[in-house]
SEDODREN-999651 format. One record per residue (C-alpha): x, y, z; residue in one letter. Coordinates in steps of 0.05 Angstrom, whole numbers, plus 5000, padded with zeros to 4 digits. Example, Ala and Ser with C-alpha at 12.3 -4.5 7.8 and 13.67 -1.06 7.14 Angstrom:
REM residues 2
524649105156A527349795143S
REM end
This chain:
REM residues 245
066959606915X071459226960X078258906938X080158186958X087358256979X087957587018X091157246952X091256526937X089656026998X097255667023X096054977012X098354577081X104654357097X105153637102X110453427157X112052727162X111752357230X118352207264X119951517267X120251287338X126951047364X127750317357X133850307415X129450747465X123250377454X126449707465X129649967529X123250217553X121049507556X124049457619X121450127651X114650377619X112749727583X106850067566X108650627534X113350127504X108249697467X102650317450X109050577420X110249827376X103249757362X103550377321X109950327301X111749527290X120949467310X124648917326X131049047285X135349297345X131348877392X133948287343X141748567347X142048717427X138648087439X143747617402X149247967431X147047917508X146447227495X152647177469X155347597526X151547127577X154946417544X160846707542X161646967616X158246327639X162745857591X167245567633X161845247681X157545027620X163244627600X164444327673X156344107657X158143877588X164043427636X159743177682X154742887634X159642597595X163942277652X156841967674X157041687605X163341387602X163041077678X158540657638X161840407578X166839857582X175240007590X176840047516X169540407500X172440927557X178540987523X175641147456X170941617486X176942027519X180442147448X174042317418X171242837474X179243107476X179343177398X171643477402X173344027465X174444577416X168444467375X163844467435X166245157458X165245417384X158245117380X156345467445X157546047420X154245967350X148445687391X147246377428X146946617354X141246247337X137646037395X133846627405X130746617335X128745957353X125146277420X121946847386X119346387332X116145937384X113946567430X110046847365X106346257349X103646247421X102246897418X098346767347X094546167381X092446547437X089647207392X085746697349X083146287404X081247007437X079247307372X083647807376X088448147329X091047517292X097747847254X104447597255X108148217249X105448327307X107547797357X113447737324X115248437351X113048337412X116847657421X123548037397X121948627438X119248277505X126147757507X129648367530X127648167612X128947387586X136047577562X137248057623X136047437665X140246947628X145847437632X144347587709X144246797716X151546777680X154747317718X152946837791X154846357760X161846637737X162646997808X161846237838X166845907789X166745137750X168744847817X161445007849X158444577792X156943907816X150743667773X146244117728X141844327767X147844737798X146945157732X140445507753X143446067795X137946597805X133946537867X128446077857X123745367878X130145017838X134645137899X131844717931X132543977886X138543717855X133943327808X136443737737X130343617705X125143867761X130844447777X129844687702X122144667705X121945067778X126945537748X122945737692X118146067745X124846457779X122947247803X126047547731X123047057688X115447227730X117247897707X118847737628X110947407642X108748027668X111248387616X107947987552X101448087583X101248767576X104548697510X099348237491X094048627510X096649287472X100149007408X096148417400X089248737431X087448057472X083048187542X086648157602X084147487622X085647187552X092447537563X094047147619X092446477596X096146537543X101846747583X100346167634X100945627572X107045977548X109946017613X108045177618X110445037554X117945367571X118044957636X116944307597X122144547548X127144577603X125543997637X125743567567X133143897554X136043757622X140543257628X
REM end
């Protein structure tokens, strides 16, 4: 006769996965974008993606205020050349009583544009996964549109810093705004300038970049991928060239 001494079975331990961090993941956009994204596509973040995002905007209209106000000048001194002596006169208590609001609305702007460019980055990115049948989910693109901006906002920031280094007095028309080495440099026509400038070496990165997120979080093929980036890519060109002034 044998004795069972083994006792009752230990029922398992359950150990909950640790969350991965939101801050390191977002960095990694810029260094291992696809560890990055494998990382998203399990775990879905965009809350301090959201947060660092709004503030290097803000840091990149602030340090670039001064010669985004010399634009703001120029345009409306082209305005008034036009208008008659006491139109012109009118115009110069109105723009005088309006210089404080301007610099406020800047500001608020860098607040809420970016929503305004995820939004519009997610929908593409939803277009493109249904017209690839791919994974159609909002959450989805909407974390890789927060997520992805990061090489975006590093550029506008890079952009504002030149600028800033050159000063207000180097802005002549605005196309002078587009500082980062690109096809722009070489037109002073604003509108052309902001469609070249869309395709400048950091924002060819930021392309780069969604197309492997596309292809992990959203599961597209490479060459659906692509296109879609291509159409985004054309569609932010037209935007800038339908805002210049």
């Amino acid at each position: 006769m044998t004795i069972d001494t083994s006792g009752p079975a230990t029922p398992p331990v359950y150990v909950p996965a640790e969350k991965p961090n939101g801050l390191a993941t977002y960095f990694g956009v810029l260094f291992s974008p696809g560890e990055a994204f494998a990382t998203l596509a399990r775990t879905p973040m965009w809350g301090w993606a959201a947060i660092i995002g709004m503030l290097l905007v803000v840091a990149a209209s602030t340090i670039s205020l001064p010669e985004i106000m010399k634009i703001s000048q120029i345009a409306q001194a082209q305005a008034i050349s036009q208008m008659s002596a006491d139109q012109q006169a009118q115009a110069h208590q109105n723009i005088a009583a309006f210089a404080g609001v301007a610099r406020v609305f800047i500001i608020v702007f860098a607040f809420i544009g970016p929503w305004v460019g995820w939004l519009l980055a997610a929908v593409v990115y939803l277009i493109g996964a249904s017209a690839s049948k791919a994974d159609v989910n909002f959450g989805r693109a909407w974390t890789l549109a927060v997520n992805a901006f990061l090489v975006f906002f590093l550029g506008q920031l890079v952009n504002a810093v030149i600028l800033a280094t050159r000063g207000p007095d180097s802005i002549a028309s605005a196309a002078d705004v587009y500082a980062i080495p690109s096809l722009a440099m070489f037109t002073h026509a604003p509108k052309l300038a902001a469609a070249l400038f869309a395709f400048n070496p950091i924002n060819l990165w930021y392309y780069a970049v969604i197309a492997i997120g596309l292809q992990i979080v959203m599961r597209m093929k490479p060459t659906a991928a692509w296109i879609t980036v291509a159409v985004y890519a054309l569609i932010g060109a037209g935007f800038g060239a339908a805002l210049a002034r």
